[in-house]
PAZAPA-4460 file (N, C-alpha, C; in steps of 0.05 Angstrom, whole numbers, plus 32768, in hexadecimal, padded with zeros to 4 digits):
% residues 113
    n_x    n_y    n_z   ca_x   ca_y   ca_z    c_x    c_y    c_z   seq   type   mol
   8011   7FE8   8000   8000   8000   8000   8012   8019   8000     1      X     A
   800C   802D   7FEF   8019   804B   7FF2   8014   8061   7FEE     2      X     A
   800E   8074   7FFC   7FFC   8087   7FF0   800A   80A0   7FEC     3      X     A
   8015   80AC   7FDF   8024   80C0   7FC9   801A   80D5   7FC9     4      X     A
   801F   80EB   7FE6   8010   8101   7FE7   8028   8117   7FD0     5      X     A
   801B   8128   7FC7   8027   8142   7FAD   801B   8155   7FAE     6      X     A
   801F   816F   7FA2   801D   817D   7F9E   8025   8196   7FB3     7      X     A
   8037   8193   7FCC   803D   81AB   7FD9   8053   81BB   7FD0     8      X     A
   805A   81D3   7FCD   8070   81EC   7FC5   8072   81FD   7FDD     9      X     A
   807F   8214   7FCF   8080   8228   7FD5   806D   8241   7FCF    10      X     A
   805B   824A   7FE2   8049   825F   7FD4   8049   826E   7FE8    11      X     A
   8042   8299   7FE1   8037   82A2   7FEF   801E   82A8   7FFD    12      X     A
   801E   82B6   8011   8007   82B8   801C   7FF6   82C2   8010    13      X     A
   7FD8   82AD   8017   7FC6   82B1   7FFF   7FC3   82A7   7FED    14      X     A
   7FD4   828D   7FE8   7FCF   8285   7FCE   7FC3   8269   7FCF    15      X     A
   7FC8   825C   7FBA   7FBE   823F   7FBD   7FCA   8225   7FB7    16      X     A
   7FC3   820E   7FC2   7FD9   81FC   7FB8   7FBA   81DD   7FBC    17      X     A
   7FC4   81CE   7FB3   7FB1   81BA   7FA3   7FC5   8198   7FB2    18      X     A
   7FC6   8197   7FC6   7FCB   8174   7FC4   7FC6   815C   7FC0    19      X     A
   7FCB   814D   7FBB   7FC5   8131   7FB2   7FCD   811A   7FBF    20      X     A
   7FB7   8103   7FBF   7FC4   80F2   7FCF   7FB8   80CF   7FC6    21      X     A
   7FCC   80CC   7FAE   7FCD   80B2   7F9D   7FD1   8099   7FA9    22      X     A
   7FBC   808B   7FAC   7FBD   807B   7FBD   7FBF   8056   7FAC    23      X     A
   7FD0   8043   7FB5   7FD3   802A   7FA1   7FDC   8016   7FB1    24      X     A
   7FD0   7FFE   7FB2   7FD0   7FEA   7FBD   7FAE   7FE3   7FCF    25      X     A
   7FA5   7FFB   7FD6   7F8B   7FFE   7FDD   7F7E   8012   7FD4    26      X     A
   7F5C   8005   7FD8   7F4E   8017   7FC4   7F3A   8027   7FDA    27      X     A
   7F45   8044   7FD2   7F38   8059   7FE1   7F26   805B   7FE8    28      X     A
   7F07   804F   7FD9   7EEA   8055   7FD9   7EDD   805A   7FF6    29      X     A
   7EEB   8039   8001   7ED2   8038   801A   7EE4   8044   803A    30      X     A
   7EF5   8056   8031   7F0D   805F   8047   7F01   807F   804A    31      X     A
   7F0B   8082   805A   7F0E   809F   806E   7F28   80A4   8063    32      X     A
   7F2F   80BF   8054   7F42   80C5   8050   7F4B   80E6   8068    33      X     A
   7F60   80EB   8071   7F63   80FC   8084   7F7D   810B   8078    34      X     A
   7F7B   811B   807A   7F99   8139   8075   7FA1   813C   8090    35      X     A
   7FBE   8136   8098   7FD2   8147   80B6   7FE1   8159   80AE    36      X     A
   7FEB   816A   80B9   8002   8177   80B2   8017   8176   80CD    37      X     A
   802C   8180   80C6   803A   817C   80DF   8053   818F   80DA    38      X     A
   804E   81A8   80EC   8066   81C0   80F0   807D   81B9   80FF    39      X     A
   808D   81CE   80F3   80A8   81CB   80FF   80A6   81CA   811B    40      X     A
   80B3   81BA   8130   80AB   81B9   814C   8091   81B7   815F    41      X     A
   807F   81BC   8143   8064   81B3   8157   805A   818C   8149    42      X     A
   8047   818F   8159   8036   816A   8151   8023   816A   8135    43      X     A
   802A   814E   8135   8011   814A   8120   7FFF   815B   811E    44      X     A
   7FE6   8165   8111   7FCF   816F   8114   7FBE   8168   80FE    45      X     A
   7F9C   815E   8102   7F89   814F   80F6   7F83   816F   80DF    46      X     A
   7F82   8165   80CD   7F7A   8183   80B6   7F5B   8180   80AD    47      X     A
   7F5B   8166   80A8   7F3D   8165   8093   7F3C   8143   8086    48      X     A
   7F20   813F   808E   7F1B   8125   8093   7F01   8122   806A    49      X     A
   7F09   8108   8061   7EF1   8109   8059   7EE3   80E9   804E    50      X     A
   7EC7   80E3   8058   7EC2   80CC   805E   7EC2   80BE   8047    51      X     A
   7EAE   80A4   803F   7EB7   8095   802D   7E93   80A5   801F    52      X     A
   7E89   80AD   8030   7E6C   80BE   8029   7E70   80D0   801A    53      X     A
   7E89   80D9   801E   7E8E   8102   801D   7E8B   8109   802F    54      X     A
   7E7F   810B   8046   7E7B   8119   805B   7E9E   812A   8063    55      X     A
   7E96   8140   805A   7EB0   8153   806A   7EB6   815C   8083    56      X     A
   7ED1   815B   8092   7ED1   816F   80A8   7EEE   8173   80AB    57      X     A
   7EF2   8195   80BE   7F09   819D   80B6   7F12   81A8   80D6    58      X     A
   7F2A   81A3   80D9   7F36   81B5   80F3   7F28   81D9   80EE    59      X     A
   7F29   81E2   8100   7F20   8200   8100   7F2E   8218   80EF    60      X     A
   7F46   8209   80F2   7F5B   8221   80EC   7F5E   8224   80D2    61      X     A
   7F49   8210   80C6   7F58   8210   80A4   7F30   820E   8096    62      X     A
   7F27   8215   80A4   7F00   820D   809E   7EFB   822A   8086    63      X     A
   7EF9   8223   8077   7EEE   8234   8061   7F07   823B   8048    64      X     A
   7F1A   8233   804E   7F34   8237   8041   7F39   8216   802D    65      X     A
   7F34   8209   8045   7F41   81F3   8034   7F1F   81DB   8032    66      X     A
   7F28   81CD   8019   7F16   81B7   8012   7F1D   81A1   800C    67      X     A
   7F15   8185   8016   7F22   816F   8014   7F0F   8161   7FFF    68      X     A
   7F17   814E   7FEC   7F0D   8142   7FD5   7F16   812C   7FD2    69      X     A
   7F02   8119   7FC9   7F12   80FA   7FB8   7F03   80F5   7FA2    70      X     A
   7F14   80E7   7F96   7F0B   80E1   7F7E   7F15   80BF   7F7C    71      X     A
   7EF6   80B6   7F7A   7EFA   8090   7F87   7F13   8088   7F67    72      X     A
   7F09   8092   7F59   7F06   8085   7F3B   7F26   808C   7F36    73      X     A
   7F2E   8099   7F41   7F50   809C   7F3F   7F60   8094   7F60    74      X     A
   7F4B   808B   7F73   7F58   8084   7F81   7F68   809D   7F8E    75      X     A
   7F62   80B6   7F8F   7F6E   80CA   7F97   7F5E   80DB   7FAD    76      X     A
   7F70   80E6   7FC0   7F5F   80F6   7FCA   7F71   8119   7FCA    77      X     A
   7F62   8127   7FCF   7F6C   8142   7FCE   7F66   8159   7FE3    78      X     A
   7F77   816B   7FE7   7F7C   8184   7FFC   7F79   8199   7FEE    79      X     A
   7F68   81AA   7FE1   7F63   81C1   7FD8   7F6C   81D5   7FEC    80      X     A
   7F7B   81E8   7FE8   7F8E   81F9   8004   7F80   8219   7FF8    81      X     A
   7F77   8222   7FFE   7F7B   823C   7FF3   7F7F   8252   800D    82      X     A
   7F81   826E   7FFF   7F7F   8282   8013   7F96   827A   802C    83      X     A
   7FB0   8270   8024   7FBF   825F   8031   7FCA   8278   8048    84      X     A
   7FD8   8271   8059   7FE7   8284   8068   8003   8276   807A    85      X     A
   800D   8289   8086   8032   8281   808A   802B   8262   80A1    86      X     A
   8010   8268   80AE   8010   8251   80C5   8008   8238   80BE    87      X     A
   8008   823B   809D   7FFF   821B   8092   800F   8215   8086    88      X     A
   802D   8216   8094   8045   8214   8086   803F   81F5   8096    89      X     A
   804C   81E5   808D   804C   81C2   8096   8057   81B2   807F    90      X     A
   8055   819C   808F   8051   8181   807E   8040   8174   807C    91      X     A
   8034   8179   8066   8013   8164   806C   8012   814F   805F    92      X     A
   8006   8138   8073   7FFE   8122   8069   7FEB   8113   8061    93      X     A
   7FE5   80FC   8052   7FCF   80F5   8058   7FD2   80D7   805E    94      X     A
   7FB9   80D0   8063   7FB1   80B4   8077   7F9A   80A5   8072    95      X     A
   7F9E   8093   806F   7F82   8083   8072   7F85   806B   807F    96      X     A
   7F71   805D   8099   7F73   8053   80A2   7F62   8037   809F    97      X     A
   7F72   8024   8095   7F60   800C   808D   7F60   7FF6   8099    98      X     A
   7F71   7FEA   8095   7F76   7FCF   80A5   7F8E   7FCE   80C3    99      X     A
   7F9C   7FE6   80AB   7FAF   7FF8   80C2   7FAB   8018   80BC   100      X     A
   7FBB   8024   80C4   7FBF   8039   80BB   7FD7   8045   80A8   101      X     A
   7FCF   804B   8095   7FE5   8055   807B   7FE9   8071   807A   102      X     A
   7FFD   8078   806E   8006   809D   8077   8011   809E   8057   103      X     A
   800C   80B4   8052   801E   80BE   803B   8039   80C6   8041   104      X     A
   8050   80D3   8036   806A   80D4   803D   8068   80F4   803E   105      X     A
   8050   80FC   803E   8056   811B   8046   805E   8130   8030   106      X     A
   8054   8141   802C   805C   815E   8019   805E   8173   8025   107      X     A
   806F   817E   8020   8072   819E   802F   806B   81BB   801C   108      X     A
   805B   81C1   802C   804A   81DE   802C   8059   81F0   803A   109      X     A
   8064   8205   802B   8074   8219   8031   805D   8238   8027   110      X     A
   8058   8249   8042   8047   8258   8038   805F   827E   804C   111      X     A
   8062   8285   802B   8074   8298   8039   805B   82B3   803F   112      X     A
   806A   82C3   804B   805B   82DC   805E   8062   82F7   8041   113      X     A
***
């Protein structure tokens, strides 16, 4: 199983960035897919959850900015980032938890001031 999170850069504040999270060996449909990020010296933190329904939900700090998405049929799920700012600088990952729990290897989101 591996799931191949992409799409994080470098952007300024305000802008937007699009991640991805290619998932192979298992098939996405009937999973809970989840976004973490994780800052320099601080912990993990839960970003945005989304069920195998669609049902969305998002930590506070990022609720109207960002949108989580899958797409069964590519087996992908996605982090729509917008309106970004310097404190959503991280590494985010993603996860889905099936038989165990699987992590992506992380992308870094650099959001300058």
């Amino acid at each position: 199983v591996q799931l191949q999170a992409s799409g994080g850069g470098l952007v300024q504040a305000g802008g937007s960035l699009r991640l991805s999270c290619a998932a192979s060996g298992i098939i996405l449909s009937p999973n809970v897919i989840r976004w973490y990020r994780q800052a320099p010296g601080k912990q993990r933190e839960w970003v945005a959850l989304i069920t195998s329904g669609g049902t969305t939900n998002y930590v506070d700090s990022v609720k109207g900015r960002f949108t989580i998405s899958r797409d069964n049929t590519k087996n992908t799920g996605y982090l729509q980032m917008n309106s970004l700012k310097p404190e959503d600088t991280a590494v985010y990952y993603c996860n889905v938890n099936s038989y165990k729990a699987f992590w992506g290897q992380g992308t870094q989101v650099t959001v300058s001031s």
